[in-house]
N, C-alpha and C positions, 0 to 999 in steps of 0.2 A: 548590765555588764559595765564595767570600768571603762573609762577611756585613757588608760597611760597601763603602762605593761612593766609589774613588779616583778624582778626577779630576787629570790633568797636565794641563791644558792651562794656560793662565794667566787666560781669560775664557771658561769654556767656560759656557752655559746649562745650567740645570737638568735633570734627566732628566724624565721622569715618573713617575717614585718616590715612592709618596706619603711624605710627610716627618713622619704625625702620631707623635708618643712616639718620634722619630728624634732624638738630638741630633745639633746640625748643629758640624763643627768647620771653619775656612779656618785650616789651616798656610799661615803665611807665610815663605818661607825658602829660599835659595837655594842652597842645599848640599843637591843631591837626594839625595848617598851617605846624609841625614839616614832619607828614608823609610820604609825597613824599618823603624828604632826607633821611629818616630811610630806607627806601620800596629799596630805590638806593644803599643803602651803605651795608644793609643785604643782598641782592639779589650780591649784587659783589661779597660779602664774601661768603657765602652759601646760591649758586639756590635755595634748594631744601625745606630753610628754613620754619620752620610753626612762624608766627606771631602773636601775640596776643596784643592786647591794655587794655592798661588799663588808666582814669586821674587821678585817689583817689588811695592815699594807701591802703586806706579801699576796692577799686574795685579789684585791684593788690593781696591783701590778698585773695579773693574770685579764684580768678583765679590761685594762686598758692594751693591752699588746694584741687578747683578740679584735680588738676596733681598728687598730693600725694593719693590723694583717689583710682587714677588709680596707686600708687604706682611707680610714674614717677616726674620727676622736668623737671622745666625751665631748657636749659642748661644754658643761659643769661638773667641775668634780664636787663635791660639800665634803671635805673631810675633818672628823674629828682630831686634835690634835695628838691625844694618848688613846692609843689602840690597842686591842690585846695583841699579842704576839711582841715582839722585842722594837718592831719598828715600829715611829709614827707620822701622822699626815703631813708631818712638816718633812722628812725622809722619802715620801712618795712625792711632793712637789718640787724637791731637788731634783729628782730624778724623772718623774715625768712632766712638771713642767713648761706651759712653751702659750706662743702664743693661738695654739688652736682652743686652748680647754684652758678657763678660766677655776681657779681655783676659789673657795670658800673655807677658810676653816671656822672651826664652832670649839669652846674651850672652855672654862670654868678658872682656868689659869690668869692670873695676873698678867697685866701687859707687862711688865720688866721679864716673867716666866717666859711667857709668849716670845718677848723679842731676845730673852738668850739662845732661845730654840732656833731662832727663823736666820738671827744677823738683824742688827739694827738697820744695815742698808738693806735687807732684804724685807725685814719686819715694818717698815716706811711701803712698801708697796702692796702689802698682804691686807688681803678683804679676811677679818677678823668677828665672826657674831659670837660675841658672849654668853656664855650658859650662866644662868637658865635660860630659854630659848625663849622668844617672843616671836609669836605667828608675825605679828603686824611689819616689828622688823627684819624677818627674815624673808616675808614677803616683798617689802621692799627695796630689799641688798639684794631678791634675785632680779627682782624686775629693772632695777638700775645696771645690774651684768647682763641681762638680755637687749636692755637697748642700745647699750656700747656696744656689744656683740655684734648688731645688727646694723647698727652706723657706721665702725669701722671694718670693712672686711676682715678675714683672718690676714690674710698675705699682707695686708699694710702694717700690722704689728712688728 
């Protein structure tokens, strides 16, 4: 049996799993062939992680509002930049954004693409992995956001 809990669906609720010293991840991303590599590279970083999918920001947006309801956040979101549906991960972290839930995007886009998307003052503070994906560095762009995460409380942000 797995030790971290995938969900596919796009808005599914929460399980009854409890979530304490869980970190929570919503891959946002619409290329499910992506899975297995996420499933490998979260699971390195943290066993014990809970998963959750999303491909639409509009799905992602669903999924992060059921967390707040429970009065809880993503601690990472990984979102792709271009998603199917009309909006992308750059539109979801204007908007859910904040200092609980650290954002990751993954792209294949050019950094000048990138930073007409984000804002140049905004695209200066964006954690950026480039496609084609590298286990090694994605493994260690999360592990370097979990130990920030875990050196600065939320509330100091």
């Amino acid at each position: 049996m797995s030790q971290f809990s995938i969900d596919h669906s796009e808005a599914q609720t929460q399980s009854s799993l409890p979530f304490v010293n869980r970190k929570k991840f919503l891959i946002v991303e619409d290329d499910f062939t992506l899975q297995p590599f996420w499933e490998h590279v979260i699971q390195r970083v943290a066993p014990n992680a809970l998963i959750r999918w999303a491909t639409t920001e509009e799905g992602a947006e669903k999924l992060i509002r059921d967390r707040h309801r429970l009065n809880d956040a993503f601690d990472v979101v990984i979102a792709d930049v271009l998603l199917a549906g009309e909006k992308t991960g750059v539109d979801l972290w204007k908007r859910y954004g904040s200092p609980e839930t650290v954002f990751l995007f993954t792209s294949g886009l050019s950094a000048r693409r990138f930073n007409g998307l984000m804002g140049q003052e905004d695209a200066d503070e964006a954690i950026l992995i480039r496609k084609p994906l590298n286990p090694i560095q994605c493994m260690e762009s999360l592990r370097a956001v979990l130990a920030y995460h875990s050196v600065f409380p939320k509330n100091e942000w």
